[in-house]
C-alpha positions in Angstrom: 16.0 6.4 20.4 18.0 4.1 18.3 19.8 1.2 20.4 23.6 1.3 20.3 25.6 -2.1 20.6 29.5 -2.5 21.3 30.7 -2.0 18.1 28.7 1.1 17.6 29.5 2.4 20.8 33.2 1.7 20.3 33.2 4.0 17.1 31.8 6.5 19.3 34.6 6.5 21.6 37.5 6.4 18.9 36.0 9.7 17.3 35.9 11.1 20.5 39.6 9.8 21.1 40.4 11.4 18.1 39.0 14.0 18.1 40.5 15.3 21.8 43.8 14.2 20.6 43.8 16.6 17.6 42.5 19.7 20.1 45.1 18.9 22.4 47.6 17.8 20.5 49.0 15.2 22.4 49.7 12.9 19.4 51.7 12.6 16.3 50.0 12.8 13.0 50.4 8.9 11.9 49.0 7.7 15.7 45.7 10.2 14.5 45.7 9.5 11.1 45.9 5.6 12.0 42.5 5.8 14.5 41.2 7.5 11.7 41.8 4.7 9.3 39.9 2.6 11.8 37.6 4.5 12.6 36.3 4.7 9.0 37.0 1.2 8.1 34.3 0.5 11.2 31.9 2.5 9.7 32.1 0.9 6.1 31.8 -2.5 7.7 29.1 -1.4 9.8 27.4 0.0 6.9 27.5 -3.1 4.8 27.0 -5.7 7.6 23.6 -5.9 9.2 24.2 -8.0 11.9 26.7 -5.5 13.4 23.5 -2.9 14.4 26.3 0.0 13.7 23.7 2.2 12.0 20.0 1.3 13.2 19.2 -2.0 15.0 17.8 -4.5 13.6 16.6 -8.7 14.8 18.4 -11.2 13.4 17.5 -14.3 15.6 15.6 -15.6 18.6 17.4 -18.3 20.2 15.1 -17.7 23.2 12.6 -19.9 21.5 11.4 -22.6 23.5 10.0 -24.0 19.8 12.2 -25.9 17.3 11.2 -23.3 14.7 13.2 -21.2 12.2 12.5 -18.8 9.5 13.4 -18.8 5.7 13.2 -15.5 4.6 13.2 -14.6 0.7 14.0 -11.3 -0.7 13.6 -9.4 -4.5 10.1 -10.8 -5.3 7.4 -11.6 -6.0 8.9 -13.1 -9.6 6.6 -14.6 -11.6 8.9 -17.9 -12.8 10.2 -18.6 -9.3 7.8 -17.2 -6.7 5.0 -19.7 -7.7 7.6 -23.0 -7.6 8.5 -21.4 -3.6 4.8 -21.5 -2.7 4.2 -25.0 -4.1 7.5 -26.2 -1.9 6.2 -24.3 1.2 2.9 -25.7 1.0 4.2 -29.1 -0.1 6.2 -29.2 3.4 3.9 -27.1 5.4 5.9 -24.4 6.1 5.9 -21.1 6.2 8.0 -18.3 5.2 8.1 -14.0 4.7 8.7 -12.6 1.7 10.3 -9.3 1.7 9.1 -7.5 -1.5 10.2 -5.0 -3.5 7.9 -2.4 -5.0 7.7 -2.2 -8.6 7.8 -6.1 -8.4 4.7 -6.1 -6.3 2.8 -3.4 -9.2 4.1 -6.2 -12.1 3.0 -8.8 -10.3 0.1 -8.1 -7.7 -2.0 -11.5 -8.2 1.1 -13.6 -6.7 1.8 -11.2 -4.1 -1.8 -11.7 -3.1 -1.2 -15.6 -3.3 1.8 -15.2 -0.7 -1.3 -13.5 1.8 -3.5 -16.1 1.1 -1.5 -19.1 1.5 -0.3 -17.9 5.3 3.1 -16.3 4.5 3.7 -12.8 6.0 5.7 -9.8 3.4 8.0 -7.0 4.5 9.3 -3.7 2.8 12.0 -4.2 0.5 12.1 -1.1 -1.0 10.6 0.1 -4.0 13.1 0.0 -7.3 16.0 -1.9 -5.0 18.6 0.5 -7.0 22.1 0.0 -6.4 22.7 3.4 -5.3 19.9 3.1 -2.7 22.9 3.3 -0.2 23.5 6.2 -1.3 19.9 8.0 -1.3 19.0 11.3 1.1 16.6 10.6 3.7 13.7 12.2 1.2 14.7 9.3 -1.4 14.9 6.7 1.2 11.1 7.5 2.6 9.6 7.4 -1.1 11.3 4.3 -1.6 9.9 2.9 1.6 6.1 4.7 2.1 5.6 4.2 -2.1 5.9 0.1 -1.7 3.8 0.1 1.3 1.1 2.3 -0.2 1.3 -0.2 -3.1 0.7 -3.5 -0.6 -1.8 -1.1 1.3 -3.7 -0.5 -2.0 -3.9 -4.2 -2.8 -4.1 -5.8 0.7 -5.6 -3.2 3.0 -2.2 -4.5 5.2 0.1 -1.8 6.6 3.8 -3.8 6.7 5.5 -3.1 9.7 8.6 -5.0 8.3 11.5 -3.9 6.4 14.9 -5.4 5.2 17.3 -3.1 3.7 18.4 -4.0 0.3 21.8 -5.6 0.0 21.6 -5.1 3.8 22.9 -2.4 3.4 22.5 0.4 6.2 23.5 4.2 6.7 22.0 7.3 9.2 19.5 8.2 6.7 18.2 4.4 6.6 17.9 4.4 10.3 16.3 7.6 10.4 13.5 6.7 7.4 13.2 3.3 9.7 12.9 5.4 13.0 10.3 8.1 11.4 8.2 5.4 9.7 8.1 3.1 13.3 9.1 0.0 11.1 11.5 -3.0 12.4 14.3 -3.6 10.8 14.6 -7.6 9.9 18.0 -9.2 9.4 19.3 -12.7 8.7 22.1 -14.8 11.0 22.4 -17.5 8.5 23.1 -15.7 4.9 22.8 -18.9 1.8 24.5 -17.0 -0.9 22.3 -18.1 -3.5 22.9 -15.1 -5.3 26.0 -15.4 -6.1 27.8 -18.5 -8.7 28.3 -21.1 -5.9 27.2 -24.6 -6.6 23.7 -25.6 -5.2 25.4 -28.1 -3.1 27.6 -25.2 -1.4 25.0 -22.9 -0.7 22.6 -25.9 0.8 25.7 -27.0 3.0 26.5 -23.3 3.9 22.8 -23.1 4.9 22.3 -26.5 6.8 25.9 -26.8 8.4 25.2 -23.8 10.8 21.2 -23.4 11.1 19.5 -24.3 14.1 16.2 -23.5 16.5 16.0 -19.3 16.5 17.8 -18.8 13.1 16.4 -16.6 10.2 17.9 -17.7 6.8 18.4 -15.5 3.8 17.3 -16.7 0.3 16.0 -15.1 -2.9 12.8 -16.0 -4.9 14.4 -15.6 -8.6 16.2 -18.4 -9.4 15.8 -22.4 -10.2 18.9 -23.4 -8.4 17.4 -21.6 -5.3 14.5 -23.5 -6.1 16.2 -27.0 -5.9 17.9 -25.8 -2.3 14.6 -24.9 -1.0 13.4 -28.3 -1.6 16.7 -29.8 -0.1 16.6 -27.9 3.1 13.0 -28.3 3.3 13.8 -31.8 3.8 16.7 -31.2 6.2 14.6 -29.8 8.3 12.0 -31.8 8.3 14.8 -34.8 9.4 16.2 -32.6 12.5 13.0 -31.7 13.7 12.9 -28.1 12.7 9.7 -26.0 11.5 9.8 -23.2 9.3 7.1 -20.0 10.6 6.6 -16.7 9.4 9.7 -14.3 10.9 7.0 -11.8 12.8 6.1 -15.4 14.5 9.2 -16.1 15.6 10.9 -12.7 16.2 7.4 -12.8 18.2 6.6 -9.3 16.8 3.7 -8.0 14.5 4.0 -7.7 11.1 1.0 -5.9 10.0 0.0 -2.2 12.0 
């Protein structure tokens, strides 16, 4: 059964609120259309944040770590321009990261994703064509998406992933039920760079290092030279506080292969 936290729980009891005040009508129209309103505007935000486990849960942290480790975590790989410079950084500095890979990336470029293996990194389900209406997929959609990328890492690997981060973190009921059928974990982030967007590399390295500490998971992508030069920078940062970068399966203490 899928976990339930507060927020989730709360949305529960406001449809059930509203839901006995239509039947019995012991409210005006604006009081139900106005639970309504929030009812729904909890479930979009729930659907496009993560880290609230409204729709499926998913780990996002372990701040029960007795280690000073963290995670960096990169998504939309393996590219063949960026992914290469990530692996020279991580091995530069010793660190270690998880990749979470989307499918046709992995069939462009299979040699680098067999590089990421072999140099100690771990790789997780990103989906297969990362579509922008994946959001939006039925639950048959969503479990092609999901089985076709790990039958494409299974055919080159032998590995069966056990890790899978929604793109755009995006989540919905037929994502939690394609993650529920498929006994996968769900792998979130509590400390989001931003190194997608047209911020300055100084802003997203700030945004990154003014917040991390022991537990945290980072987000990053492998597909872009400025993300390249942060890696570098926060590699550094790290090393100066004392902080190790491991696999996420290592320090969410979980498996990441079945």
């Amino acid at each position: 059964m899928l976990k339930r936290n507060r927020v989730n729980t709360a949305a529960i009891a406001l449809l059930f609120l509203l839901g006995t005040l239509y039947f019995f009508g012991h409210a005006p129209w604006h009081t139900i259309l106005l639970l309504l309103f929030v009812w729904f505007a909890i479930t979009v935000f729930g659907s496009f944040f993560i880290q609230w486990n409204y729709h499926l849960h998913a780990l996002h942290s372990n701040k029960a770590l007795n280690n000073n480790w963290i995670s960096i975590t990169f998504d939309d790989g393996p590219n063949r321009e960026f992914t290469p410079k990530v692996l020279d950084l991580l091995e530069k500095y010793n660190a270690k990261a998880t990749f979470f890979c989307i499918g046709e990336q992995i069939e462009k470029h299979p040699e680098i994703l067999k590089k990421i293996i072999a140099q100690g990194h771990t790789i997780g389900n990103h989906t297969y064509s990362h579509t922008n209406t994946f959001g939006f997929f039925s639950l048959d959609k969503v479990m092609n998406e999901l089985t076709r990328t790990k039958k494409a890492v299974h055919t080159l690997t032998g590995k069966e992933m056990t890790l899978y981060r929604p793109a755009f973190g995006v989540t919905n009921p037929q994502i939690a039920k394609a993650v529920n059928q498929l006994n996968i974990e769900a792998i979130g982030w509590n400390v989001r760079s931003l190194d997608t967007t047209s911020r300055s590399e100084k802003t997203i390295l700030e945004r990154i290092t003014k917040k991390v500490s022991k537990g945290d998971i980072i987000l990053l992508h492998d597909t872009s030279e400025k993300t390249i030069r942060v890696l570098e920078q926060l590699l550094l940062f790290l090393r100066e506080k004392n902080l190790s970068s491991v696999t996420v399966d290592r320090l969410l203490e979980i498996e990441a292969y079945a």
